[in-house]
NUVO-690623 format. One record per residue (C-alpha): residue in three letters; x, y, z. Coordinates in steps of 0.02 Angstrom, whole numbers, plus 50000, padded with zeros to 5 digits. Example, Ala and Ser with C-alpha at 12.3 -4.5 7.8 and 13.67 -1.06 7.14 Angstrom:
BEGIN
ALA506154977550390
SER506844994750357
END
This chain:
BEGIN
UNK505985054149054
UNK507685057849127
UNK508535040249155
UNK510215036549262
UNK511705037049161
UNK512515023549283
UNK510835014249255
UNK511805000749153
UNK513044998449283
UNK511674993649415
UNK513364984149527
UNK512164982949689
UNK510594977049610
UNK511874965949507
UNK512634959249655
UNK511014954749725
UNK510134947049582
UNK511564934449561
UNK511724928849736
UNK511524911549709
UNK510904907549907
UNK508824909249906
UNK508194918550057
UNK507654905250141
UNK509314897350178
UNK509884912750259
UNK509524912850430
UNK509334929350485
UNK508564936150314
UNK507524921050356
UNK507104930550531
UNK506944947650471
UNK505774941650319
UNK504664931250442
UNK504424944750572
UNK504014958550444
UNK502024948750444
UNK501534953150627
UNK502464971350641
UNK502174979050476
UNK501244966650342
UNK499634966450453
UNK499544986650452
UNK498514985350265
UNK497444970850370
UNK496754987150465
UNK496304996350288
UNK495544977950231
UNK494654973350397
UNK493694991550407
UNK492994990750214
UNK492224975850249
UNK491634980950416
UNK490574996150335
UNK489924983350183
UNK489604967750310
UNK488744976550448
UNK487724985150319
UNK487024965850289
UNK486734965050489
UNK484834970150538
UNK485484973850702
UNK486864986650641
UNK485494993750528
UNK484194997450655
UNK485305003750786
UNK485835017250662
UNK484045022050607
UNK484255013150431
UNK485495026850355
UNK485305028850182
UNK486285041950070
UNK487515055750142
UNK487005048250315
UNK487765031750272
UNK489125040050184
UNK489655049650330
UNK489675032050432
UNK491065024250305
UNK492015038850249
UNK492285046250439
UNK493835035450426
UNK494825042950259
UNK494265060150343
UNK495305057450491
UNK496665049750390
UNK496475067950311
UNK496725077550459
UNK498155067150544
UNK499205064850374
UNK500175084350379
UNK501115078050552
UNK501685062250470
UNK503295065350402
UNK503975074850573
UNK503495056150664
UNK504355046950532
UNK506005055050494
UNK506235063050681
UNK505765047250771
UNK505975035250656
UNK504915020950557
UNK504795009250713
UNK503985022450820
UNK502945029250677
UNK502335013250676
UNK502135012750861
UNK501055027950862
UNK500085025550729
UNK499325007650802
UNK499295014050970
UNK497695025950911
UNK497135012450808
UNK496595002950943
UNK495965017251058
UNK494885020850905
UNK494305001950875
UNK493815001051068
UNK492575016451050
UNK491955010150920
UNK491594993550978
UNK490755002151113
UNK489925015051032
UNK488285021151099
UNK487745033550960
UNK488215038250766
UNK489105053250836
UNK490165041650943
UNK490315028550797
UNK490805041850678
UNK492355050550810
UNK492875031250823
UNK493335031050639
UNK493925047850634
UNK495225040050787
UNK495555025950673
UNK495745035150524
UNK496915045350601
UNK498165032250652
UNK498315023150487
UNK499245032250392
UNK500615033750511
UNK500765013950524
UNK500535013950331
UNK501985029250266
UNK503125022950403
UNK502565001550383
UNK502945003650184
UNK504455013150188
UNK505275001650343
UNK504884986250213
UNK505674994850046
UNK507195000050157
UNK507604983250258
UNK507204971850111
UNK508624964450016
UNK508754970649859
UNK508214955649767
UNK506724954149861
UNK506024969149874
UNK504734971749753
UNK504054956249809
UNK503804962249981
UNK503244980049958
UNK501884970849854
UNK501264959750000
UNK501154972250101
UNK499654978950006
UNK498944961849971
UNK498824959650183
UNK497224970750153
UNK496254955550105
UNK496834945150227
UNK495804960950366
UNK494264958550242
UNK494194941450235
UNK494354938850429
UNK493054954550425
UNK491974946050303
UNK491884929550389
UNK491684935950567
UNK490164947250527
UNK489334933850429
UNK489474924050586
UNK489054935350705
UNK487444941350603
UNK486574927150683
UNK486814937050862
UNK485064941650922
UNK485934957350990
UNK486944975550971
UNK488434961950983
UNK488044955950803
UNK489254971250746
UNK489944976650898
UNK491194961150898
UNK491834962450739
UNK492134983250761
UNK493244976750923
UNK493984962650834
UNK494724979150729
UNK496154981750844
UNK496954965750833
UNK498064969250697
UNK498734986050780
UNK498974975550932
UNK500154963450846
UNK501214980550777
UNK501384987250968
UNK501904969351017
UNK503094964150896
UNK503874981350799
UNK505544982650904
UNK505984964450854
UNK506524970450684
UNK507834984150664
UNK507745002050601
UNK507925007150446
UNK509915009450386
UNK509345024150281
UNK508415031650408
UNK510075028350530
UNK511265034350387
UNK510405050950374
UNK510545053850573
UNK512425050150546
UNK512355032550641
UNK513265025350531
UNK513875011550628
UNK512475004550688
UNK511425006650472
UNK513024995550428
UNK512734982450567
UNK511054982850514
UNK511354978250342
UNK512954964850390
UNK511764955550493
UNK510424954650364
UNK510974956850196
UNK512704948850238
UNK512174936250362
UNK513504942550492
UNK515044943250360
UNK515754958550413
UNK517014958050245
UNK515514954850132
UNK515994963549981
UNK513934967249946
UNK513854975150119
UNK515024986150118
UNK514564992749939
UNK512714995649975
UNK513205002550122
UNK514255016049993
UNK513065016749881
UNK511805023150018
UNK512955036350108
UNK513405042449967
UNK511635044149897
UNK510845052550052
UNK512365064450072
UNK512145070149898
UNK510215070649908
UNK510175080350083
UNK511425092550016
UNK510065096149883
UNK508505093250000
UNK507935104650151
UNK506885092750223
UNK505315103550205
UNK503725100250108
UNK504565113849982
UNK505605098449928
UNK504235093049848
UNK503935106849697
UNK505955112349704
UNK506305105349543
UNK505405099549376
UNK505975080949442
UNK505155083149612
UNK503375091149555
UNK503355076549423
UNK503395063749564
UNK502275073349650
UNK501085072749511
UNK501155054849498
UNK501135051949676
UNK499585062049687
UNK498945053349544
UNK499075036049622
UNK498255040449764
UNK496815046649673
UNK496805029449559
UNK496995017249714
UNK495215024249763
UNK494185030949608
UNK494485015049499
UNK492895007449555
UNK493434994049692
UNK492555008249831
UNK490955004349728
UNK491284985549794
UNK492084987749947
UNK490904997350050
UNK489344997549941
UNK489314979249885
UNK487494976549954
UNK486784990649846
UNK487604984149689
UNK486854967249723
UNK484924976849752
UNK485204986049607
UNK485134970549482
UNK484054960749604
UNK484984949949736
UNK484184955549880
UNK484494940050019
UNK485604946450135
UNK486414926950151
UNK486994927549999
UNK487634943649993
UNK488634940050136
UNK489204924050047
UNK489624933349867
UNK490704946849984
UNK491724932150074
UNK492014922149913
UNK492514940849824
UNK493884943349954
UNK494574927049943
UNK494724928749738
UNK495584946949776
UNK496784940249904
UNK497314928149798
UNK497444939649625
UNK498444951049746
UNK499794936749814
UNK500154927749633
UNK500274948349561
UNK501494949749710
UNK502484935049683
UNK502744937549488
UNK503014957149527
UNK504794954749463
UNK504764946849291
UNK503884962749219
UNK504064980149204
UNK502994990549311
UNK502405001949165
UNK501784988349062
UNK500974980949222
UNK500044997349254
UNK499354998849056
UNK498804979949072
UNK497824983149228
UNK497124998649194
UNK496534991049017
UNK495894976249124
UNK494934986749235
UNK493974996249083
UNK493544980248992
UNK492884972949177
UNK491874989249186
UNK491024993849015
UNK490514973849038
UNK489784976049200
UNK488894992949157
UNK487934983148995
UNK487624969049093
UNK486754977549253
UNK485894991249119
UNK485124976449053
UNK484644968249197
UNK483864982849272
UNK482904988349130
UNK482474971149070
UNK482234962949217
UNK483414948649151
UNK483854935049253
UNK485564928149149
UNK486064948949139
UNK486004947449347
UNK487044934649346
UNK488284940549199
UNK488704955949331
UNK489094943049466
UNK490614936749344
UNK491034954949311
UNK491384959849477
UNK492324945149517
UNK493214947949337
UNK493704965749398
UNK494884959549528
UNK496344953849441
UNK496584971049359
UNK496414981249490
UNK497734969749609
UNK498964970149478
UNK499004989849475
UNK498314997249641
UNK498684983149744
UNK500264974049715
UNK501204988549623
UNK500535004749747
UNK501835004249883
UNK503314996249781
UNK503095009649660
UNK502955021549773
UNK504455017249870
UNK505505016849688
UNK504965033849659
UNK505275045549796
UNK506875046849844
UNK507485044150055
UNK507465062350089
UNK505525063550012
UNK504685044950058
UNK503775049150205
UNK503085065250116
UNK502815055949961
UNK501775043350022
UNK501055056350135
UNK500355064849993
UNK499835047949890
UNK499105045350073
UNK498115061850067
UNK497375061049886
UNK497035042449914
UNK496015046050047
UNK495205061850009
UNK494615051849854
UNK493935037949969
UNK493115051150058
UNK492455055749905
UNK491845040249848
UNK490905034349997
UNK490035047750005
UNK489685049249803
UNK489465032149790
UNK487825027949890
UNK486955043449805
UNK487445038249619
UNK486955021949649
UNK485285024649719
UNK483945019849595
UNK482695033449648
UNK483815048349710
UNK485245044249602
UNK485645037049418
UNK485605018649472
UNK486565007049349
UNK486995022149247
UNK488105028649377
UNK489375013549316
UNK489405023749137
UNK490555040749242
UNK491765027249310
UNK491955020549149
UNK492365034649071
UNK493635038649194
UNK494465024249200
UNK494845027049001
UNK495655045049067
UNK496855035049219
UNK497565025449085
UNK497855038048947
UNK498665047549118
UNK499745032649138
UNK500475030248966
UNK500875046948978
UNK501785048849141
UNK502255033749217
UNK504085030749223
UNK504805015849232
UNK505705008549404
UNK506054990149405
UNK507774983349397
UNK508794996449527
UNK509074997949699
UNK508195012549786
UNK509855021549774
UNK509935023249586
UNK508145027649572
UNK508445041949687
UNK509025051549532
UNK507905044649409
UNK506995062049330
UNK508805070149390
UNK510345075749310
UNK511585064049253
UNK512965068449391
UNK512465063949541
UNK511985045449500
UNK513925046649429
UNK514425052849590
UNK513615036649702
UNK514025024849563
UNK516025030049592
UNK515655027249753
UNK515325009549738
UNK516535006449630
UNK518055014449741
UNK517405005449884
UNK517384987349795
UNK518964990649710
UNK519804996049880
UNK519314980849939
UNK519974973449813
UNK521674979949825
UNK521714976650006
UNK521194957449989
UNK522534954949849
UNK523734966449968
UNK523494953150120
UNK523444938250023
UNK525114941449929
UNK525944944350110
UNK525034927950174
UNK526064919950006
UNK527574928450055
UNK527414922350240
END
């Protein structure tokens, strides 16, 4: 891997990091940090509340015989409607997000959401259920690309990480509230039993349309539509608490012209960005990659097909599936928040190896345990796949949950975020599309492999990780500006770290200049 040479330097991220005052005694950090929840941390809610939507209402009789009791590609096409639309909308992305900016990215994005959740909620056929989710589909990943990059790019430095990683972990916050509303509205002697909870699937969209102009735009975003004025007051009033002489404002305020004038000068601004140089196609590759992992690493299997997995090895009470599938997303949400909250005392390479590691153990175990209680009908081999699946979600939160967007966001530089995380966005959800539709055929004990079907994703979860010791770079301990040239030439991170440097050391000069004719005076 080509590293920074100015890597060592690191004078932002050093500033930051020893800034003695904690967030929370800054008042309009404070602000900023509390108001990112409702406009951009509930966006993953949507992604959580709609896999648990598909598994719970599978549980509902109502749900069930409304839809002729789908089985196979028929309920595959009734859970992975929603990656297809996310397929379809994801090419127009990038002109919403750095034309309009993230806010109204955002905007858009939720705006369908809910139009989709209310046709859904009042669907009257699978061909109208199945458009809804196409509608919602369709929306999220403009609330998502635009939602994780605002959140990278208004963070303060020190915090970042932390944040990009809640952002991800909001999904189970959407599946428990999913969870626990279908399990109560099962009881409803009616169509209503699932037709609530689909409506209750614009509430976090709402929220975004309500609250997403109380938080500024992104500086980088105004930097590279040459309001520069208005990026630095951004980052005064937040990173600098109003100081208009903060030494640390002005310089990341350098650092980041500097950086986006030298990457545009090398950028067009076109998807051919993306395979102009050997650096570029490499983050593509992993890009593509992670969106491929996020999705085939086995959580779709309990996501949307939890109920089969508990047939399969003989749980067959729809009470306590419901039960298992509330207690599961509690355990994931909080694997995901303590993975977010220690994000930044390890390197996100050796993160990624432990998951993925953690992941295969959790799934060879779980394959001999339900291969054993299938073929020999053993009671204690049920159970042991109970603690497997709940063993499973530590892993996978530490590396495609907490790490996905603040890896992402370290990896693809201003100029090629919103396409980067357009195409994670694509291959992610192609490979959900994938999945649900796989899924519910492999699984099936008669038309598919059954338990066996656990032995493929084994296998290629050994093949992510030898992918990931192989090209995963590492990203923690910079600022989004020195990773812009990480798989670059050494020059240009020379070029913004000079930057930085003049600008503190003209400061400098000018504070010694004024207090030496204060002395005089």
């Amino acid at each position: 891997m080509v590293g920074v040479a100015v890597q060592a330097d690191n004078i932002v991220h050093r500033m930051a990091v020893e800034d003695p005052v904690p967030w929370y005694r800054k008042r309009n950090l404070r602000y900023l940090y509390f108001m990112l929840f409702p406009c951009l941390m509930g966006i993953e809610m949507t992604s959580g509340f709609d896999s648990q939507i598909i598994n719970a209402v599978q549980l509902v009789p109502a749900w069930d015989q409304y839809f002729g009791h789908p089985t196979g590609g028929y309920k595959g096409i009734l859970a992975s409607a929603l990656p297809l639309g996310a397929v379809i909308g994801l090419p127009l992305i990038p002109l919403v997000n750095d034309n309009l900016g993230r806010r109204w990215c955002v905007m858009t994005g939720s705006v369908i959401m809910i139009i989709g959740s209310l046709i859904q909620g009042f669907a009257v056929n699978a061909p109208m259920y199945i458009v809804s989710r196409l509608i919602i589909g369709f929306g999220l990943p403009y609330a998502i690309v635009a939602g994780s990059s605002l959140i990278g790019e208004l963070a303060y430095p020190k915090e970042r990480a932390v944040l990009t990683s809640l952002f991800n972990a909001a999904y189970f916050v959407g599946a428990i509230v999913a969870s626990g509303v279908t399990y109560g509205t099962q009881l409803i002697p009616s169509d209503w039993s699932w037709r609530v909870p689909s409506l209750l699937q614009l509430s976090p969209s709402l929220l975004q349309v309500v609250f997403i102009f109380f938080i500024p735009e992104s500086p980088r975003y105004l930097v590279s539509k040459d309001r520069h004025e208005e990026a630095f007051k951004v980052i005064v009033k937040y990173h600098a608490e109003g100081d208009e002489n903060s030494e640390f404002a002005k310089a990341e305020m350098a650092e980041i012209k500097t950086t986006i004038a030298i990457e545009l000068e090398h950028a067009k601004r076109s998807w051919m960005d993306m395979v102009s140089t050997p650096g570029n196609r490499r983050r593509l590759l992993i890009g593509s990659l992670v969106g491929i992992f996020t999705q085939l690493s086995g959580n779709v299997v309990i996501s949307y097909y939890l109920g089969d997995i508990l047939k399969l090895v003989g749980f067959t009470d729809p009470q306590f599936a419901a039960k298992y599938n509330i207690g599961n997303q509690v355990w994931g949400l909080l694997c995901a928040v303590v993975t977010a909250l220690i994000v930044m005392r390890f390197r996100r390479r050796t993160m990624y190896l432990f998951a993925i590691a953690w992941i295969l153990i959790a799934y060879v175990g779980w394959t001999i345990s339900a291969a054993v209680a299938v073929e020999r009908h053993s009671d204690a081999a049920a159970k042991l796949t109970l603690f497997w699946i709940y063993f499973y979600q530590p892993g996978y939160n530490i590396g495609f949950n907490a790490l996905t967007y603040t890896f992402l966001v370290e990896l693809f530089p201003f100029a090629m975020r919103a396409r980067g995380i357009t195409v994670f966005q694509f291959f992610g959800k192609a490979a959900q599309f994938f999945g649900t539709n796989v899924n519910p055929v492999g699984l099936d004990p008669v038309n598919g492999i059954g338990w066996k079907f656990l032995i493929v994703y084994s296998v290629w979860i050994l093949i992510e990780g030898i992918l990931i010791y192989f090209l995963w770079p590492e990203t923690s301990g910079r600022t989004l500006e020195e990773l812009t040239f990480l798989f670059e030439d050494d020059e240009r991170g020379r070029k913004a770290a000079e930057a930085v440097e003049n600008e503190i050391h003209h400061d400098s000069s000018i504070s010694e200049e004024k207090a030496a004719l204060k002395e005089m005076a």
